[in-house]
N, C-alpha and C positions, 0 to 999 in steps of 0.2 A: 504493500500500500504506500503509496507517497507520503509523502513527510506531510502538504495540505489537508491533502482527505485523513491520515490518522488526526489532524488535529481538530478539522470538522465532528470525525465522527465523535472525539474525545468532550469534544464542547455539548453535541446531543448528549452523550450519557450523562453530562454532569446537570445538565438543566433535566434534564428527564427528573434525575434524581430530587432535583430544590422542587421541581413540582410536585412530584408525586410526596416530598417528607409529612410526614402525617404530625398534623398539627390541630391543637385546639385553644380559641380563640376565647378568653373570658374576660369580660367587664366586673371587677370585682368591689364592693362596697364595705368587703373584711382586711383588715389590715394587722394580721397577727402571726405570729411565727409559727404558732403548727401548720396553719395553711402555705408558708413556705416548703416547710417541712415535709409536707402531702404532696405538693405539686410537682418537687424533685422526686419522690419516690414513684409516683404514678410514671415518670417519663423512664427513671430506670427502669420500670418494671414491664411497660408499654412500648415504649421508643416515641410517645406520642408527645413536641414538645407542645409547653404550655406557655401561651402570650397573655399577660395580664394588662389590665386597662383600671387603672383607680380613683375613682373619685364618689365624691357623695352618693345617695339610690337616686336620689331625685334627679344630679346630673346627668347621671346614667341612665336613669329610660328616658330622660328628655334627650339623651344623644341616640338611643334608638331609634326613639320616633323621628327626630331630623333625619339620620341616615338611612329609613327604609328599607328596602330588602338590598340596597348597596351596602349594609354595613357588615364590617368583618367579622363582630363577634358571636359566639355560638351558643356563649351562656352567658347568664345574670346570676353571679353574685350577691345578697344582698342579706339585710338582720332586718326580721319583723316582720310576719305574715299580713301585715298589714300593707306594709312596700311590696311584697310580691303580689297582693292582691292586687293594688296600681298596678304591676308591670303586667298582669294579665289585662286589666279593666283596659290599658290604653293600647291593646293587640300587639307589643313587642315579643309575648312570651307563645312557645306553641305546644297542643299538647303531646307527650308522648305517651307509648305504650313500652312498658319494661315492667318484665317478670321480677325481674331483681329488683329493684327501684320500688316493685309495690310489696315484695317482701320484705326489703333491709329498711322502709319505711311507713307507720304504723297507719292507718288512713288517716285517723286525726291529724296526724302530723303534714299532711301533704293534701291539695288540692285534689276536688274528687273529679276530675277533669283532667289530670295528669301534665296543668300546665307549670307546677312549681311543684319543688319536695323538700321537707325538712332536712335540715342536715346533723343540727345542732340545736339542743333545746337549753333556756335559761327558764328558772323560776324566778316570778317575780314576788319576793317575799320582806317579813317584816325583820329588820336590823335593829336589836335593840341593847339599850346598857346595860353589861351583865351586873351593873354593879345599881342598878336604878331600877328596874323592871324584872321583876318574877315572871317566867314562862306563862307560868298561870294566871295570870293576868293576861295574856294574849289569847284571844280563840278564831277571830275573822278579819277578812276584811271589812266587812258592815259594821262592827265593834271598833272601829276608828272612827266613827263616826260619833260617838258617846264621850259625853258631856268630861268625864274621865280624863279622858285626854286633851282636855283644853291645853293648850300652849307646849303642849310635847310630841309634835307631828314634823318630821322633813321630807320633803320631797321637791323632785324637780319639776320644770315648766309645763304647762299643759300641750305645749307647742312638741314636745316630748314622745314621738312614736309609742314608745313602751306606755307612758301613763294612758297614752289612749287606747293602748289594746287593751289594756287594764279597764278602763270605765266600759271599752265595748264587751270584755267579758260581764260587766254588770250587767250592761244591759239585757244579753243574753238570758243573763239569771234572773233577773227581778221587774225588768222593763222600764221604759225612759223616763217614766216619770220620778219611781225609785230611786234608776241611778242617779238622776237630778239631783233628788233632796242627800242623797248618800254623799256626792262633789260638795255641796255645799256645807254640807256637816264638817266633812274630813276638811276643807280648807277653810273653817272657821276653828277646826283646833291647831292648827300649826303655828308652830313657833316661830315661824318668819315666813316672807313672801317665797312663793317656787324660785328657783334657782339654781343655777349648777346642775352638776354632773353627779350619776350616781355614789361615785366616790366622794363627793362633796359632801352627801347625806348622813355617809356614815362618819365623816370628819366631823360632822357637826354633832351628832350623838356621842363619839367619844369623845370631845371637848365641852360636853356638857349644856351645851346649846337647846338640845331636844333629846327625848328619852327614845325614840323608834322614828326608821326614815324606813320607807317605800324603797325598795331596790333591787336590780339581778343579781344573783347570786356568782354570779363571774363577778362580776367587780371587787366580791368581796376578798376572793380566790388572788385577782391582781395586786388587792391590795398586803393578802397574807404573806406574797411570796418579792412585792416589791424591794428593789435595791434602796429604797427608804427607809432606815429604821424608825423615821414618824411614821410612817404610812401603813408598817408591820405592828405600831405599836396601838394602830388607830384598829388597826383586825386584832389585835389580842384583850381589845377593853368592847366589842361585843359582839351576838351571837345571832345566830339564824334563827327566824321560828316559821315552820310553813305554816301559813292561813288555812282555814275551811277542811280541816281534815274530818268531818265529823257529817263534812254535808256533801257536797262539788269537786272539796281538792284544791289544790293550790293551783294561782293560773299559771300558764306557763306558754311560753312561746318560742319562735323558732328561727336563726339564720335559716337559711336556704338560696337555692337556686334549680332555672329552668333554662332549656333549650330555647335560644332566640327564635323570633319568625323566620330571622332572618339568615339561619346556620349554615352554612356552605361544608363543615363538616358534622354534621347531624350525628354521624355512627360514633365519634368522637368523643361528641357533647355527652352524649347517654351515655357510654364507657364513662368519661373521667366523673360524672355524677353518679353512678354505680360502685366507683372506688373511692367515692370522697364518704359512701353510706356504708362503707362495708364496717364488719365488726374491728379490726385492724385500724381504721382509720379513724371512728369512733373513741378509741383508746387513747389513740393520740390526741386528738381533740381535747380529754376531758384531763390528760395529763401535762397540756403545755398550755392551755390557754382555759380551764377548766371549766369548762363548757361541759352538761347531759349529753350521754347520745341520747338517738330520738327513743332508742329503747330505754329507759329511763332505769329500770330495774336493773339493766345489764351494765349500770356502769362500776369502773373497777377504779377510778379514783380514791388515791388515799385519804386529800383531801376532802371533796363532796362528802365521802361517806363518813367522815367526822362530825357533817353537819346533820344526820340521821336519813334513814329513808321517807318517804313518802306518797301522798298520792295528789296525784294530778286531775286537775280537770281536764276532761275528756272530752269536753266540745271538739268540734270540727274547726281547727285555727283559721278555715276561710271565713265562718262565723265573723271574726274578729276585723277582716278589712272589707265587712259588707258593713258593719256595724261602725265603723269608722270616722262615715263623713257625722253621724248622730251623736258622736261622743266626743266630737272636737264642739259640736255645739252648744253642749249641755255643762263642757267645759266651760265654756265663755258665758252662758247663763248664769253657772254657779263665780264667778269672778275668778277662776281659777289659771293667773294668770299663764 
């Protein structure tokens, strides 16, 4: 062969190759080192690599929606059944069918429509002073709202995805007018206006500010194992207590992600969302960045299971982002900044 033609033909095999490398394309709205940790093992394990895209949920199906079925990414990333409900409501997400996907995730936990799946569950539960607050003392969420607790409530802003899947699980439970008077109760016992970050809730509880803050139980985990010795000292002055064990269950909610509209590698998307649910990757989840899997029972964290087991409310978490636009309402009804 001529020295041209072996170099023509050497040029086809090498583009052959860039085209054909099996790749999957994710806009991601999680920003934590197990999921670095996943995404290199899925490509060891696959050969399949992984392109990340990071920014807010809301930038991100608003970049969806701009780019239409010209955009590269395969899957949505995102924290709170309530964002993934948006990213279906606004037709970025599409559905799929996977045997695995509806085994390794529980149906509450995932879209009955197969356009979004749990990946990762947080409870959202009550933080309180071990040194100020008897367990016994604590029984629900609705008992936040009693007279009891005047001036010893923290919590963050109503603008707050998680507080609002929180009120939308009330409403589920009790209905709007309920949750209504239930927002105005609880935000006429707090000890100061919403603000900050969950971690901010529990700082304020160990500093004495308020006896019990509203919060994920990850945060409490970041802040047990932070390079902060304030921040470890703020997790060794209080304690978890899950809510409504007696009725519903504690509410709890879910990262996740789904296959875009617009996936140019579909077979892809469904494999790396198959391996980010498996029991393996689950482990790591709840070990680096300590996060439930969606199997709640099956997790094997040291930490979690120092905070006891429990039980969950079992509503369907789409529940929660149909419920959504009514519980940002009843937010602002109740003054709930």
């Amino acid at each position: 062969m001529k020295p041209i033609s072996l170099l023509i033909a050497l040029v086809g095999i090498f583009t052959s190759v860039t085209i054909n490398a099996a790749e999957v394309n994710v806009y991601s709205h999680r920003h934590y080192d197990s999921d670095k940790i996943l995404f290199n093992q899925f490509t060891k394990e696959t050969g399949i690599k992984v392109n990340v895209v990071k920014a807010s949920a809301d930038q991100l199906i608003q970049r969806l929606i701009s780019e239409g079925k010209n955009s590269p990414a395969d899957v949505l990333l995102t924290v709170d059944a309530g964002r993934l409900h948006r990213a279906k409501a606004a037709g970025v997400l599409q559905p799929v069918s996977s045997e695995t996907l509806n085994k390794n995730v529980p149906s509450a936990m995932r879209d009955p429509e197969g356009h979004w799946f749990g990946m990762t569950v947080r409870a959202r539960v009550l933080v309180y002073s071990k040194s100020r607050v008897k367990p016994s003392e604590l029984s629900t969420y609705e008992d936040l709202a009693n007279s009891k607790w005047k001036g010893r409530v923290v919590a963050r802003s109503s603008s707050n995805i998680y507080n609002q899947s929180l009120l939308a699980s009330v409403i589920d439970a009790h209905g709007s007018q309920k949750a209504l008077a239930w927002a105005k109760a609880v935000r006429g016992n707090m000890a100061r206006s919403p603000q900050g970050s969950d971690r901010d809730q529990a700082r304020a509880v160990a500093a004495g500010l308020a006896d019990v803050a509203i919060m994920n139980t990850y945060y409490l985990g970041i802040l047990a194992n932070s390079s902060s010795a304030a921040d470890r000292e703020v997790a060794a002055k209080v304690a978890v207590f899950f809510p409504n064990q007696k009725d519903r269950g504690t509410h709890v909610n879910v990262s996740g992600g789904g296959v875009t509209a617009s996936a140019k590698n579909k077979k892809e998307a469904i494999q790396f969302l198959e391996f980010l649910t498996s029991a393996e990757s689950q482990e790591t989840f709840g070990n680096v960045n300590y996060e439930y899997p969606v199997k709640i029972k099956t997790n094997k964290s040291k930490l979690l299971k120092s905070w006891g087991s429990f039980k969950a409310d079992d509503v369907n978490l789409s529940t929660l982002g149909k419920n959504n636009a009514e519980a940002v309402k009843l937010f602002d009804r109740a003054g709930w900044e």
